[in-house]
N, C-alpha and C positions, 0 to 999 in steps of 0.2 A: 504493500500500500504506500502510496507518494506522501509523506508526512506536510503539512500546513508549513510549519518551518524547518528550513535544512538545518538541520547540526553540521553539516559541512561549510566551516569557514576557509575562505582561502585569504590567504599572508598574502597582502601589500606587496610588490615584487620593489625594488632596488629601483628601478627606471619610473616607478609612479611616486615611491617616496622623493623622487630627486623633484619631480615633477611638482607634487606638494610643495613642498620646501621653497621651490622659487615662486611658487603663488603663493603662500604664506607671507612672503616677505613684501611683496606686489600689496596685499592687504593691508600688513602695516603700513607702507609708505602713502598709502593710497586712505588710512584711516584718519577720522577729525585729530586724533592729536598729532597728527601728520601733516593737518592741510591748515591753510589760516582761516579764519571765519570772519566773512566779510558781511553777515548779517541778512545778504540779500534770498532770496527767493532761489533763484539760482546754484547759488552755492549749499542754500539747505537740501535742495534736490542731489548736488552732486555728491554733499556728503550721505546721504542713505545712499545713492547708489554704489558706493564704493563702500558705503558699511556691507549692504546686504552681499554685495560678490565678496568681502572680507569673512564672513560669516558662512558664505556656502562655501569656503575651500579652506576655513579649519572647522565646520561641520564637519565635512566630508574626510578631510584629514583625519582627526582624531575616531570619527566612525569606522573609517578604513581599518583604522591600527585595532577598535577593539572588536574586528570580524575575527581573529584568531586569538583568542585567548592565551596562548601559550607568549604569542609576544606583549599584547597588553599586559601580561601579570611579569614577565623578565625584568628583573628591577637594572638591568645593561641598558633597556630601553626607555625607562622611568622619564629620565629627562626630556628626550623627544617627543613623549605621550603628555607629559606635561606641559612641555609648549604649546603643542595644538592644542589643547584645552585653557590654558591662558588666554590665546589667540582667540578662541570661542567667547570667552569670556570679557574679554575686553572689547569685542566688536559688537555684541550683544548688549553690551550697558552704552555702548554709541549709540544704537539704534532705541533704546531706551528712551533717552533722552533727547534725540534726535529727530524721531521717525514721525511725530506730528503731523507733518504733508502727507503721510502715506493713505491709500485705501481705509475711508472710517471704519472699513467690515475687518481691516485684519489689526483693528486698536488691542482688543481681544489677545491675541494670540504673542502681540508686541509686550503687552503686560508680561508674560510670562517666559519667553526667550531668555532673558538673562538671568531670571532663580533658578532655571532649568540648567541654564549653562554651568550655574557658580556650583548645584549639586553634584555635577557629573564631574567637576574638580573636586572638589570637597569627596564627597566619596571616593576617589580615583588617589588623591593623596595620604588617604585613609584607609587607604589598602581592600576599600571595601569594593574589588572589579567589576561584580557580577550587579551591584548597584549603579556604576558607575556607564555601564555598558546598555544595563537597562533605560537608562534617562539618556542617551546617545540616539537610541533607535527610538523614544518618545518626540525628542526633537528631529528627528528623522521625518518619522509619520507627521508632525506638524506641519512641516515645510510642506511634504506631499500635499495636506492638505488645505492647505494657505494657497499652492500654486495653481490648482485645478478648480479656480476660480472666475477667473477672468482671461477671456481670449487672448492668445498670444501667436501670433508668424514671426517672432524674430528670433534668430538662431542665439542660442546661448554655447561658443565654443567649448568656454569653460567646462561647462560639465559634459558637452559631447567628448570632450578631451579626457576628463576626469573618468568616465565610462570606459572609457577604449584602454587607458593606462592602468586604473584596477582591475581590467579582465571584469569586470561586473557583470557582464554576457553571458560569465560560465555559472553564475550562482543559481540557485534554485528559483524559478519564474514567482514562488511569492516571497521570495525574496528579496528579489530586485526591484519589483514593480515600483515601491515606494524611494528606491533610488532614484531610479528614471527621473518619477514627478520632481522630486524635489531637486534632479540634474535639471530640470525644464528641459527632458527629452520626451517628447506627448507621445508620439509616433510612433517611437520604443515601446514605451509604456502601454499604447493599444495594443501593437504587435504580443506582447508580452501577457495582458489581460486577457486576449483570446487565446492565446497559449494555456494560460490556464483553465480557462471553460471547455478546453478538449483533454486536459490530463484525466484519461480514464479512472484515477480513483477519486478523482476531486469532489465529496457530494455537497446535496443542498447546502446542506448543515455549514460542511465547511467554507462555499462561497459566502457565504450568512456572515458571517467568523470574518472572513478579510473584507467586508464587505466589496466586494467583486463583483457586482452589476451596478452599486451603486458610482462605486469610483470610476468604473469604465464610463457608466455615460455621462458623470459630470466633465469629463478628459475629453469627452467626443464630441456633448453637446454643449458644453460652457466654454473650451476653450480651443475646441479645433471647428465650432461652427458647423458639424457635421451629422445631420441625421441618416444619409445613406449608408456609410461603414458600419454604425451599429444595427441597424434594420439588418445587413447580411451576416451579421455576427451569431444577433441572436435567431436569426433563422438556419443557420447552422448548427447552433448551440440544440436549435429543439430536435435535429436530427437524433443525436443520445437516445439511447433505447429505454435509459435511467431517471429520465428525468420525470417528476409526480404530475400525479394529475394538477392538482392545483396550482406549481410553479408553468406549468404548461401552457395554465389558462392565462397564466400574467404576463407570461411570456409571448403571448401575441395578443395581448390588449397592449403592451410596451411598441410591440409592431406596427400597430394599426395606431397609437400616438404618435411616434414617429413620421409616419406616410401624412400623418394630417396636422404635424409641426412646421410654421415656418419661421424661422427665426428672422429671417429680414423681414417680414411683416411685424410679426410680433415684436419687434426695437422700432419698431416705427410706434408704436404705443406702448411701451413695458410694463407699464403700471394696472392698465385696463385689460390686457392679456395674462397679466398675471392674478388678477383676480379670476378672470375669466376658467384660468387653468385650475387654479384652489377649489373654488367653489366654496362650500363650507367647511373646508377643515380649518380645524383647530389645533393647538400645541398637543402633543402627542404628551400625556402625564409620565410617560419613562422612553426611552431609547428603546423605538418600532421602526425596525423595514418599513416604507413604505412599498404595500407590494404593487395593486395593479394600477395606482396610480404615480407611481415611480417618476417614469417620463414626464409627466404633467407634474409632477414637484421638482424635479432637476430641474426641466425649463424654465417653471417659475424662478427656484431659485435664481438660475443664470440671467434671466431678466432685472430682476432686483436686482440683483449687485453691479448689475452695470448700469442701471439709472439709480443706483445711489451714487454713484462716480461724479451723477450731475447735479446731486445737491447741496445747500449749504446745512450745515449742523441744524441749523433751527427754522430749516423748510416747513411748509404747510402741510404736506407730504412727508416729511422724515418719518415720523410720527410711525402711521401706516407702513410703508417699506422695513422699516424696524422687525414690526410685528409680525406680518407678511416674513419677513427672513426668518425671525424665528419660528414659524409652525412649517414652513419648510426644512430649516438646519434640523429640526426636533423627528424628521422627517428619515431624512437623506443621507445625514452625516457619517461619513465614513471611518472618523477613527475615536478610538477609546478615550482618546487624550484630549481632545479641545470638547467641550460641553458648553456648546454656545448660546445657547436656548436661552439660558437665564439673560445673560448678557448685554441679547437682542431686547430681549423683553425690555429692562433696565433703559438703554437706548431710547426706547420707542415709549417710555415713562419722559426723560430728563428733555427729549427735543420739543414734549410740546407737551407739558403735564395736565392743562387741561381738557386738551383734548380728548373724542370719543375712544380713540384708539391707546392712551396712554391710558384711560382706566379698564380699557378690556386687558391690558397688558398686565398692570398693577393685579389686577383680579386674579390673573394664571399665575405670577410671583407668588402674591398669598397664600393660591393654594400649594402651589409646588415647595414653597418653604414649607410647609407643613407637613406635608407628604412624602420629601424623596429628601432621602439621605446621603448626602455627596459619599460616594465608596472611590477610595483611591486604591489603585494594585500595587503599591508601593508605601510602604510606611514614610510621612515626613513627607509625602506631596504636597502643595499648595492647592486647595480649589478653592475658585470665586465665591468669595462672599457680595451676600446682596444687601443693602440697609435697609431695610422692609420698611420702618416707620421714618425715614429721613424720606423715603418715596412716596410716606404717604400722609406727608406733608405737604408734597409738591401737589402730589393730585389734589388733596380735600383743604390744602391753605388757602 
């Protein structure tokens, strides 16, 4: 049977550490305490874009090194594992405090970057690996899902480079997938998702587990603008002799969305479309597949986030697109680690408190405080706190 994850790591070769090494340095020089701050607009753009590529190659760096255990734990290589994760850490409290211009939807995930970063030192100097390794591949899948957001055609060398020098190609397909994304290789990464949906032992269950229909279409439909390629994917996919009746049936209601999806229509109005696509769902009270209306939630989702791109913080509209993201995110969301739901909610309180929409928001906070117990798989993890009555002062002051 194909196991979910490989226990086969492979060791970093000599010619990708050297590779690292000179994009590490590229990062520093290229980082705010590198560069002088001139205040303007301009240069606060240039400085996150030279944090965020700072950040994907001593991600990927120190990621690399803890794929083999035998050399992350060689205290000969102590030093070297310790700078990339310095480097991590240092480019992540840039973007900390830096990253204010960035996409309002990835505020979220910016919060959390650099405690993520300073644990995986902190445990890594601590001798504690198997902790240290764990929050590597947290931040791993973050990136993945930060980046399968918004459309993107422009080639990123960097990680098509970073890919081909770690042999990444040879690891196990769900174990790279979340490389790819977060390389901003989409293409791979579809290649690689339909790979998976043919490994004869992969079941339900397990695509369930990586979420693997949802990630694939947000990658096809949110940022490669693509309904054809998935429409033959999963019409392949139903070929499997294995597959239940009931994912069967969602698996061509997802078909028959797709064929009746059109994304240059629908950004022609995103907001009225994506209502249109919801209908009456509401915030999901725990982390639910969305099954057979999947496509009509990725979509909406992919709609929202790109007309929120066009508005200001305390739009008439914020409000709603907030809320709207969150009963999609509560919806869609592909990994264990970002729980954005609350978040969204919170947002969709603070941009327009009196609004219809910040008290239907406020209303699902309440109850979902009440209700669901943040469960972390790691002792010592950080999750979102919410201030229930500072919120509900905004609404009823």
């Amino acid at each position: 049977m194909i196991p979910l994850f490989s226990s086969v790591r492979r060791l970093v070769t000599v010619g990708a550490a050297v590779v690292f090494a000179t994009l590490l340095i590229g990062a520093y020089v290229a980082s705010p305490q590198g560069s002088p701050q001139t205040g303007t607009a301009g240069a606060s753009s240039g400085v996150t874009q030279a944090t965020m590529r700072g950040i994907f190659t001593a991600l990927t760096t120190a990621y690399s090194y803890s794929l083999d255990m035998e050399f992350f734990e060689d205290r000969h290589n102590r030093d070297t594992v310790v700078g990339s994760l310095e480097a991590l850490v240092a480019n992540t409290s840039a973007l900390e405090e830096h990253g204010g211009g960035l996409d309002p939807s990835f505020d979220y995930l910016r919060r959390f970057l650099a405690g993520d970063a300073d644990q995986a030192l902190k445990r890594y100097t601590d001798r504690q690996y198997l902790g240290s390794q764990f929050v590597l591949n947290k931040l791993m899948e973050n990136c993945a899902t930060c980046h399968s957001r918004l459309p993107s055609d422009q080639a990123f060398e960097t990680g098509a480079k970073f890919l081909k020098e770690a042999n990444v190609s040879s690891m196990a397909p769900v174990d790279r997938v979340n490389i790819e994304i977060a390389a901003r290789q989409f293409d791979n990464a579809l290649s690689t998702y339909e790979e998976i949906f043919a490994l004869p032992n992969m079941t339900e269950q397990g695509l369930r587990l990586i979420g693997g229909f949802e990630g694939y279409l947000k990658i096809a439909i949110g940022v490669k603008n693509d309904t054809t390629r998935p429409t033959r994917a999963l019409e392949k996919f139903l070929q499997r002799d294995d597959v239940s009746a009931g994912l069967r049936e969602d698996v061509r209601t997802w078909i028959t969305d797709l064929a009746a999806f059109d994304l240059k229509s629908g950004a022609a109005s995103p907001l009225e479309t994506a209502r249109r696509l919801m209908g009456d769902a509401a915030v999901a009270k725990k982390p639910a597949p969305a099954r057979p209306e999947l496509v009509r939630m990725v979509a909406a989702n992919t709609l929202l986030h790109r007309y929120l791109q066009t508005l200001s913080t305390y739009d008439s509209e914020a409000s709603e697109v907030y809320y709207r993201l969150a009963v999609t995110e509560s919806r869609v969301s592909r990994s264990y680690w970002i729980a954005e739901t609350d978040f969204l909610l919170e947002k969709a309180v603070r941009s327009a408190p009196k609004s219809d929409y910040a008290r239907k928001a406020f209303a699902v906070l309440v109850d979902r405080s009440a209700s669901v117990t943040p469960v972390s798989a790691y002792e010592d993890m950080e999750v979102p706190k919410v201030d229930i009555e500072e919120l509900r002062r905004l609404v009823e002051g």
